[in-house]
matplotlib code that plots the C-alpha trace (Angstrom):
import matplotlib.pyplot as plt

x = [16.2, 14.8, 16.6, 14.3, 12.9, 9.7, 7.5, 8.7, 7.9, 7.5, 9.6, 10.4, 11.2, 13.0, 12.3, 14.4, 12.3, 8.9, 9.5, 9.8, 6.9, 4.8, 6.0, 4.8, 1.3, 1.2, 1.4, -0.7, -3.6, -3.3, -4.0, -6.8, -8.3, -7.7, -10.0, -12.8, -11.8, -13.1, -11.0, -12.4, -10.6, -12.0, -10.9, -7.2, -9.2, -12.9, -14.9, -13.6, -16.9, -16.0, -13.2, -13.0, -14.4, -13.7, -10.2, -9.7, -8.3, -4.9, -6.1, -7.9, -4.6, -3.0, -5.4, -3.8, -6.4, -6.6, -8.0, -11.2, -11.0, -10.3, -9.9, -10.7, -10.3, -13.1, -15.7, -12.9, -13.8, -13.0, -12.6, -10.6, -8.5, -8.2, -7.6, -4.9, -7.2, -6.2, -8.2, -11.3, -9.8, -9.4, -12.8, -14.2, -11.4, -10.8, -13.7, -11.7, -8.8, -6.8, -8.1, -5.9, -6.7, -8.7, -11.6, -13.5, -13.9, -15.0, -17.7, -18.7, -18.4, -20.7, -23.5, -22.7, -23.6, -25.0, -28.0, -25.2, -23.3, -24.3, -23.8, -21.8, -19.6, -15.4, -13.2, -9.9, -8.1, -4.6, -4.3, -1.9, -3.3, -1.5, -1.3, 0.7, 3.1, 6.9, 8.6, 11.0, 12.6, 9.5, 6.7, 6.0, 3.4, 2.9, 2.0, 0.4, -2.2, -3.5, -6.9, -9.4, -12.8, -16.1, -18.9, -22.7, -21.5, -21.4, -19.8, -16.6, -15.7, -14.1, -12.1, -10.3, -10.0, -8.4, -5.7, -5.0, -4.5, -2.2, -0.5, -0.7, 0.6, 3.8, 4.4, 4.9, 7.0, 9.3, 9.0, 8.1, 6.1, 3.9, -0.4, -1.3, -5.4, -7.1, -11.2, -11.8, -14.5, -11.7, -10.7, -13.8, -14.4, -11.0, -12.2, -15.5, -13.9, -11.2, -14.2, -12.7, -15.4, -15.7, -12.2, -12.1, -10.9, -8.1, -7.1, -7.0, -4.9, -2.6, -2.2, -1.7, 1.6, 3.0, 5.9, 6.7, 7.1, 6.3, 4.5, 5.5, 4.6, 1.3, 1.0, 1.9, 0.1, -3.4, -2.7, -2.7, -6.5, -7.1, -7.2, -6.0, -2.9, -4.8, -7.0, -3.8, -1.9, -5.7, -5.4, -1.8, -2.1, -5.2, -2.7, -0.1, -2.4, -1.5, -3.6, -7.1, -8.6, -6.7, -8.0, -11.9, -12.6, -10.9, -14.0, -16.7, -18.1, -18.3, -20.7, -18.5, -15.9, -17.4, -18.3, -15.3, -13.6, -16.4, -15.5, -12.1, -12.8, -15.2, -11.9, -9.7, -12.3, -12.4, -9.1, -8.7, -7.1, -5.8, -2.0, -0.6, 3.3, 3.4, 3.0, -0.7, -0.9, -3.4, -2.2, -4.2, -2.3, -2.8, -5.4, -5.3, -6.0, -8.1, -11.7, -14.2, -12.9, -15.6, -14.3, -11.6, -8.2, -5.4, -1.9, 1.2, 5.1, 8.3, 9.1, 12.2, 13.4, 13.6, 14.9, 16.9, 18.8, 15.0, 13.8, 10.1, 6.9, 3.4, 3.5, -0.1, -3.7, -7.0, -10.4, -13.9, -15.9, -19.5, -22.0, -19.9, -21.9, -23.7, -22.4, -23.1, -26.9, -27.1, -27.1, -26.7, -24.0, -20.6, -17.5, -14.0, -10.9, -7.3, -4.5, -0.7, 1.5, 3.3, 5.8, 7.2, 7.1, 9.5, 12.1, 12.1, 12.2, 14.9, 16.8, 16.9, 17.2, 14.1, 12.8, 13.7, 16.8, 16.2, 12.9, 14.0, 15.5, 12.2, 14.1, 15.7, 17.9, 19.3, 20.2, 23.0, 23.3, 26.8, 25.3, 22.0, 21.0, 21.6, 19.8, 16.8, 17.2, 17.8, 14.4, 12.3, 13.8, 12.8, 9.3, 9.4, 10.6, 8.4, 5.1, 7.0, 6.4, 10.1, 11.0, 13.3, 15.0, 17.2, 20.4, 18.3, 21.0, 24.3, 27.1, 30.3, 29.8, 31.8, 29.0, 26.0, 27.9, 28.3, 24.3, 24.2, 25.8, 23.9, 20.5, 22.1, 20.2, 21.1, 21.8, 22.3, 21.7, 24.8, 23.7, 26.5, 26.8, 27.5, 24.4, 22.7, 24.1, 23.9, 20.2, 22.0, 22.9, 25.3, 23.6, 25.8, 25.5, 26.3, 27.1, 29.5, 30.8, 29.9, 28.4, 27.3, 25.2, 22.1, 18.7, 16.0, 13.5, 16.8, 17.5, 13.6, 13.5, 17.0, 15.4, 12.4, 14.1, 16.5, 13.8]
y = [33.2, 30.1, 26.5, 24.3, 21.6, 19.3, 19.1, 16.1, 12.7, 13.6, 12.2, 13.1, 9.8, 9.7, 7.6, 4.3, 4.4, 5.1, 2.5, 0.0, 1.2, 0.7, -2.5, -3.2, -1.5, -3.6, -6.9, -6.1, -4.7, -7.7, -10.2, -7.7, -8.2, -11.6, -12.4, -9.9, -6.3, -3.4, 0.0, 3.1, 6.4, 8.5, 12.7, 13.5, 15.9, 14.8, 16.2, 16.1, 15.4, 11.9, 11.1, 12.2, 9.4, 6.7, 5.8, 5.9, 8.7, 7.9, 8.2, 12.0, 13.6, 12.1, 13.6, 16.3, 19.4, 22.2, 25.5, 26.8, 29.2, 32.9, 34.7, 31.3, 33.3, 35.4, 32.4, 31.0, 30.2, 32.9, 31.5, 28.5, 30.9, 32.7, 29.8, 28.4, 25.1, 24.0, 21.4, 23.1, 26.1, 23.7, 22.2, 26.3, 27.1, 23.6, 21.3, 19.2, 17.3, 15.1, 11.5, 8.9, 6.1, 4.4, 2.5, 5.2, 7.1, 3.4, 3.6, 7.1, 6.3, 3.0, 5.2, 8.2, 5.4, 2.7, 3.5, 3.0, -0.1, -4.0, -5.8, -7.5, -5.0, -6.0, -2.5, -2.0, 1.6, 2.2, 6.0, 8.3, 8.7, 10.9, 10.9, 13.5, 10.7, 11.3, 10.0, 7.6, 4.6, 2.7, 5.4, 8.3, 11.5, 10.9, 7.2, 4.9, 2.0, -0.6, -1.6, -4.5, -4.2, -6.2, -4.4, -5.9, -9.7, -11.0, -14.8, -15.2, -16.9, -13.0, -13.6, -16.8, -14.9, -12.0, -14.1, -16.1, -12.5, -11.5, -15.0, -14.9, -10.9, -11.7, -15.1, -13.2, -10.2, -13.2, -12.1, -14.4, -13.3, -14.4, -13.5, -12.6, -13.8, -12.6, -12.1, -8.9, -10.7, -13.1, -10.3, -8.7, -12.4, -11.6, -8.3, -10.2, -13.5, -10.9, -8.7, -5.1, -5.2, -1.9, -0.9, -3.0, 0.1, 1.0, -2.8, -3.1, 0.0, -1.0, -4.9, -2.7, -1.6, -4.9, -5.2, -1.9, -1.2, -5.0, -6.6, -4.0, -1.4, -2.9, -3.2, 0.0, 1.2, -0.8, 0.4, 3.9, 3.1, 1.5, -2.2, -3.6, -6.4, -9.4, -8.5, -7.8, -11.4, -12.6, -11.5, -12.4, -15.4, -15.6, -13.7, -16.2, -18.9, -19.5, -22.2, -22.3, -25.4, -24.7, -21.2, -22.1, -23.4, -20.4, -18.0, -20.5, -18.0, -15.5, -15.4, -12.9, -15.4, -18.2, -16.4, -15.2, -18.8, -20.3, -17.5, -18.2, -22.1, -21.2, -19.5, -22.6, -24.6, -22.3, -22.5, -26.7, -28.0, -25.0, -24.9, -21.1, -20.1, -18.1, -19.0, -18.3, -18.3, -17.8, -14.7, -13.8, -10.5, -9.1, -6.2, -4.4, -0.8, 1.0, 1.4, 0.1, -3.7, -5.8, -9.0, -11.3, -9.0, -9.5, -8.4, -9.2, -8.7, -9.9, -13.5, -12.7, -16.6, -16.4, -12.5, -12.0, -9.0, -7.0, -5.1, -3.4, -3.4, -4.5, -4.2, -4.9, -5.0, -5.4, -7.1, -6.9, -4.0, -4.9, -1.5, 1.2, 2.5, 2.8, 6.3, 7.2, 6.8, 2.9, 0.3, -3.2, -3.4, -5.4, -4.9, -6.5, -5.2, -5.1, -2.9, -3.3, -1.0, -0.2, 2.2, -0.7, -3.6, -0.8, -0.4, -4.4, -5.5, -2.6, -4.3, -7.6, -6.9, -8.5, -6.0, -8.0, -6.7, -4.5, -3.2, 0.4, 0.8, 1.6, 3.5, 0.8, 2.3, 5.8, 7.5, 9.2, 11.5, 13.5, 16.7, 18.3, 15.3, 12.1, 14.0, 14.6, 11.1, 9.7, 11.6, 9.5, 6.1, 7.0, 7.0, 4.0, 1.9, 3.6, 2.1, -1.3, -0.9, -0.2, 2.8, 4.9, 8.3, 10.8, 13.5, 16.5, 18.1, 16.7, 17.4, 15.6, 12.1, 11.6, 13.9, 11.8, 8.7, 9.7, 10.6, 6.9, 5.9, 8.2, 6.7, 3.3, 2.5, -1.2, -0.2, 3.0, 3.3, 5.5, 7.6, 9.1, 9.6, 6.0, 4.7, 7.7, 6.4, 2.9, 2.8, 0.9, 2.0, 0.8, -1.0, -1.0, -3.4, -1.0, -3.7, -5.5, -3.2, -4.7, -3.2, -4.1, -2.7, -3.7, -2.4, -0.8, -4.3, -6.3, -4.0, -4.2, -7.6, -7.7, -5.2, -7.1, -10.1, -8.5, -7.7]
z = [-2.3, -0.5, -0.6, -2.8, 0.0, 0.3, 3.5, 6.2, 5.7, 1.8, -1.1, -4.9, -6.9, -9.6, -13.0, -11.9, -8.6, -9.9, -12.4, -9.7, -8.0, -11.2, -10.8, -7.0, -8.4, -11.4, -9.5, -6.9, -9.6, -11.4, -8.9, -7.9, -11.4, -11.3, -7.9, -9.8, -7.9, -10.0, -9.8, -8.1, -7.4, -4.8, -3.9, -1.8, 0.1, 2.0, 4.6, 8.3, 9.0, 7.0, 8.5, 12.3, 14.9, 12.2, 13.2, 17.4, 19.4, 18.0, 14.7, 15.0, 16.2, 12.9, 10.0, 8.0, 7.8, 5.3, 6.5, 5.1, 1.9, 2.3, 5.9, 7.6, 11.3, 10.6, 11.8, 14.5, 17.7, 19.5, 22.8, 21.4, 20.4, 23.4, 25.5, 22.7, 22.1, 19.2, 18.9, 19.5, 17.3, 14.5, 14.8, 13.6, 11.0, 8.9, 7.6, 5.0, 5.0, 3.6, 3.4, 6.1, 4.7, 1.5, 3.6, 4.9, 1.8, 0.6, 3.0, 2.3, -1.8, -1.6, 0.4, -2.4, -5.1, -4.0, -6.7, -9.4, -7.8, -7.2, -3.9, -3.1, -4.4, -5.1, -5.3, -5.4, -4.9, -5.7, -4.2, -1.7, 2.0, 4.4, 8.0, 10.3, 11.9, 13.1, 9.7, 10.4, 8.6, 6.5, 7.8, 5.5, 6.1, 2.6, 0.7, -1.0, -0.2, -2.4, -1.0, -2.1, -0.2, -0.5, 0.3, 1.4, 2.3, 5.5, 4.1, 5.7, 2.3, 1.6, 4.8, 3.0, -0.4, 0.6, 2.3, -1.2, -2.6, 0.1, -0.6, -4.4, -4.6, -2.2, -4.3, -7.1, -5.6, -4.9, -1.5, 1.7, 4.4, 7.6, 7.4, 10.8, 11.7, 14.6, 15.3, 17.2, 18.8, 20.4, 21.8, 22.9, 24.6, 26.3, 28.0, 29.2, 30.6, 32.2, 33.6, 31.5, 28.7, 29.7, 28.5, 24.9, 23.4, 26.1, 25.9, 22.0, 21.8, 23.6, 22.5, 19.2, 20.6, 21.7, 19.1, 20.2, 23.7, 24.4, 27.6, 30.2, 28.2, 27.5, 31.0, 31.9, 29.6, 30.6, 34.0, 33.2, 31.8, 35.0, 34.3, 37.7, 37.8, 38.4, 35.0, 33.1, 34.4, 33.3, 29.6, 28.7, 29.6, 27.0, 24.9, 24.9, 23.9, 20.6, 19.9, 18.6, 20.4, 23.3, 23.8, 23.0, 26.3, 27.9, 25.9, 26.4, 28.7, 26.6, 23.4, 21.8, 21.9, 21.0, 17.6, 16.9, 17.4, 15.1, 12.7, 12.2, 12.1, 9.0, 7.5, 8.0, 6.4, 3.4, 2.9, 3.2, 0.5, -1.0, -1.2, 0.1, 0.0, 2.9, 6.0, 7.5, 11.3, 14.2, 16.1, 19.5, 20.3, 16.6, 17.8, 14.7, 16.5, 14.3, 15.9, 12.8, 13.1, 13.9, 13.3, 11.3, 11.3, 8.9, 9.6, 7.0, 8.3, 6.6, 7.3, 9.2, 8.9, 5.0, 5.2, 8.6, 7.7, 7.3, 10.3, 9.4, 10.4, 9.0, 4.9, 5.3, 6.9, 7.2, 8.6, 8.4, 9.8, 10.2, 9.8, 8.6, 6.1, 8.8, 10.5, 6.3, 7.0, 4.8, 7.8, 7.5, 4.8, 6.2, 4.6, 4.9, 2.9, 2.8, 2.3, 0.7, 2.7, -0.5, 0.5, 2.9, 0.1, -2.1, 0.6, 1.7, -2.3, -2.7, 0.0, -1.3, -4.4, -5.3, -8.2, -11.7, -13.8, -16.5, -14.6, -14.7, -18.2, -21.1, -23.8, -26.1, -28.4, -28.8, -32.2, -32.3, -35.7, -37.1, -39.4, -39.8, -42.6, -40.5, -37.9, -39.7, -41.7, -38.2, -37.0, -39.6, -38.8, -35.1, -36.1, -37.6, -34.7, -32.3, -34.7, -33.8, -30.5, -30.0, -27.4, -29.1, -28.7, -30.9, -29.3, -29.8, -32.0, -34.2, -31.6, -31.1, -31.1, -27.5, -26.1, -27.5, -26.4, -22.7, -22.4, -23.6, -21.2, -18.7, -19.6, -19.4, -22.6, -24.2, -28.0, -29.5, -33.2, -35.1, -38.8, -40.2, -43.9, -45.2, -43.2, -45.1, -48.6, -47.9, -45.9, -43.6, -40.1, -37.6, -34.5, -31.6, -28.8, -25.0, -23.3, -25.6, -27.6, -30.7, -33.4, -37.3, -39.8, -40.7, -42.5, -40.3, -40.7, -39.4, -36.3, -35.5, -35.6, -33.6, -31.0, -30.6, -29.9, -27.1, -25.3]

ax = plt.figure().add_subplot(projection="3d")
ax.plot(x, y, z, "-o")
ax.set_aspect("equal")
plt.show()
C-alpha cells in the first residue's frame, strides 16, 4: 500500500489558506474590474506547438509535457531513441502541454477570436501555470498568475496604467513594494553602442540573473557567449547609470535607444500629477528575460526598507511585446500585460501578518442540539438564518454536549447557538458568545439581528 504523496513543487491547502488566497484573488480582480479588465479563462493543457520558441532557451527546458494518447512510442523517433535524445525523443511522443504562463495563450486566444472581441482589448486571467523548476522557498512547479493584458494598442498610456494597478493592488494588500521600469530597447541600444547587438539574447539572459549570481557571474556568464572584457566593462557601466538624463547621451548613437528613452519619458508624463504609494523607479539592469519583450518592462519586489525581515524575489512582471499575435498568423497587434506572482504575495502577507483578522473564519454560529427533537427543531432554525444571509451549521447528530463543544472549538467558530428542551418550550434559544463565555437567550429575529451586527 503506497504513502499518500503529491508531485514536487505541488501543494494541498487547506480551508484557512485558501481562504486567504481568495482574498489575494479578490483584491487583485477588483482593481482589475475597476481599470475596465474583462475576465477570460483559457485550457491547462495547449499545444506545444503554442508554446515552444515563445519563452527563450531557458524557458523550453521548463514546459511540463504530457505524452500523446495510447501507445505514444509507436510513432517515436526511433533514432532519438536510440541515441537517448530526449529532446528530440520528446519532440515525436508529446504534442501538448501544460501552459507556462497566461500570455501566450492570450496571444493564441485573441487570434482564436478576434472575430468575437474588440480592440483594444482589456483581459484579465486569474489561472494555475506550471513550469518544471527546482522548487525552493517562494517558487512552485505548480501556481497561480493573475494577468491584465491589452491587446491592439500601441499608446504607452497602458504602460502608466498598468503601474497604478500594480500601485493600487499592493496599497490595498497593505503591503509596500518598489515597480521596477526598464525599455528593452534601452537595452538593445546598450548592445549596439557596446558593438554585441549580435548577442542581445546572450546579454539579456544574463542581466536577468544579476540578483542572483551578481556582476561576476554576469560576467562570466557573458564571457562564456563570447562577449570580450572591454564590451562587458562597456555595458556595466551603462548598467550602473541609474539616471535617465544621464544615460540619454550615452544611447544617442543608437536609434534603438533613443526610442526606448523617449518611451519611458512618455510614461513619466502619463503619470505627472498622479499620486502613487509605492515607490516607482527607473531600473537599467531590469532585463526581464523572457524572449517576446519588445519594449517597456515592469518588475515588482518587496520594499525591503519597509519589510527588512522578507527575503523573496519578484512578486510580479510584465512589459509590452510588440507582434505576438504575430507567430499566431494576425500581425500588427501590440500587447502589454502584467502578472501578480500570487503564490509569493501569500507567503510575504503570511509573514507579516498582513491578511485581515477574521479572514479565515465563514461559518458564524454552530447549533448544538441535546435529543432527536432540538435536533430536528434546531435543523429548521438553521434554515432560517442561512435565508438571512447568516452562515450557519448544525452537530450532525445529538451527542454529548462536551463533544459538540470541542468541534466548536475546532472550527473556531464565534457563537454557537445551544436547543435543549426549554429553548424548545420557550422558542427561545440560548446564544453563546466563544470568545467571552457569555451567553443569554433570545428569540431567533433577536440573534439574527445580533449576528448581523457582529459581523
Amino acid at each position: 500500500m503506497s504513502k499518500p504523496a503529491i508531485p514536487k513543487g505541488t501543494r494541498d491547502f487547506l480551508p484557512h489558506e485558501v481562504r486567504k488566497r481568495q482574498y489575494i484573488f479578490d483584491t487583485i480582480r477588483q482593481v482589475f474590474e475597476l481599470w475596465g479588465y474583462q475576465p477570460i479563462e483559457t485550457p491547462a493543457v495547449e499545444l506545444l506547438s503554442t508554446l515552444m520558441g515563445k519563452y527563450g532557451e531557458e524557458g523550453d527546458k521548463l514546459l511540463f509535457r504530457i505524452l500523446n494518447n495510447g501507445d505514444f512510442l509507436a510513432k517515436a523517433d526511433r533514432e532519438a531513441l536510440q541515441l537517448m535524445d530526449s529532446y528530440r525523443l520528446a519532440l515525436s511522443i508529446a504534442k501538448r502541454g501544460l501552459r507556462y504562463d497566461l500570455t501566450v495563450p492570450f496571444a493564441r486566444f485573441v487570434v482564436m477570436h478576434q472575430h468575437q472581441i474588440s480592440l483594444p482589448f482589456k483581459r484579465y486571467q486569474i489561472q494555475p501555470v506550471w513550469r518544471a523548476d527546482r522548487p525552493q522557498k517562494g517558487r512552485y512547479q505548480e501556481f497561480y498568475q493573475c494577468d491584465a493584458d491589452v491587446a491592439g494598442a500601441d499608446s504607452l498610456m497602458y504602460e502608466a496604467e498598468l503601474l497604478q494597478i500594480y500601485d493600487e493592488v499592493f496599497r490595498r494588500l497593505g503591503l509596500k513594494v518598489r515597480i521596477k521600469l526598464n525599455n528593452r530597447k534601452i537595452l538593445a541600444g546598450m548592445a549596439e553602442v557596446v558593438g554585441i547587438a549580435d548577442h542581445f539574447t546572450a546579454m539579456t539572459t544574463a542581466i536577468d540573473k544579476l540578483d542572483k549570481i551578481g556582476w561576476e557571474g554576469v560576467r562570466a556568464e557573458l564571457a562564456q557567449r563570447g562577449i570580450g572584457a572591454e564590451a562587458q566593462t562597456e555595458l556595466q557601466k551603462l548598467l550602473h547609470t541609474a539616471q535617465l538624463d544621464a544615460l540619454a547621451p550615452l544611447l544617442e548613437n543608437s536609434e534603438l535607444g533613443r526610442a526606448g528613452i523617449e518611451e519611458l519619458r512618455t510614461v513619466w508624463a502619463y503619470l505627472d500629477g498622479i499620486t502613487l504609494h509605492q515607490h516607482l523607479s527607473f531600473d537599467p539592469t531590469l532585463a526581464r528575460g523572457l524572449s517576446y519583450y519588445t519594449g517597456c518592462i515592469f518588475e515588482v519586489v518587496v520594499d525591503t526598507d519597509a519589510h527588512p525581515s522578507i527575503r523573496m524575489g519578484s512578486i510580479g512582471g510584465g512589459g509590452r511585446y510588440a507582434d505576438l499575435t504575430g507567430i499566431f498568423g494576425m500581425k500588427g497587434v501590440s500587447g502589454v500585460g502584467i502578472s501578480f506572482g500570487a503564490e509569493r504575495i501569500y507567503d510575504v502577507l503570511e509573514a507579516l501578518d498582513l491578511f485581515p483578522q477574521g479572514l479565515t473564519q465563514a461559518l458564524q454560529v454552530l447549533f448544538v442540539a441535546f435529543d432527536r427533537d432540538t435536533h430536528r427543531f434546531a435543523f429548521r432554525q438553521m434554515s432560517a438564518l442561512r435565508q438571512a444571509g447568516i452562515a450557519a451549521d448544525l452537530y450532525p447528530e445529538p451527542t454529548k454536549m462536551k463533544k459538540q463543544m470541542k468541534y466548536a472549538n475546532a472550527l473556531g467558530v464565534p457563537w454557537v447557538i445551544l436547543v435543549g428542551e426549554d429553548e424548545l418550550k420557550s422558542g427561545k434559544l440560548t446564544l453563546k458568545n466563544m470568545q467571552s463565555g457569555e451567553q443569554s437567550a433570545h428569540s431567533l429575529d433577536e440573534i439574527i439581528a445580533i449576528l448581523r451586527a457582529s459581523k
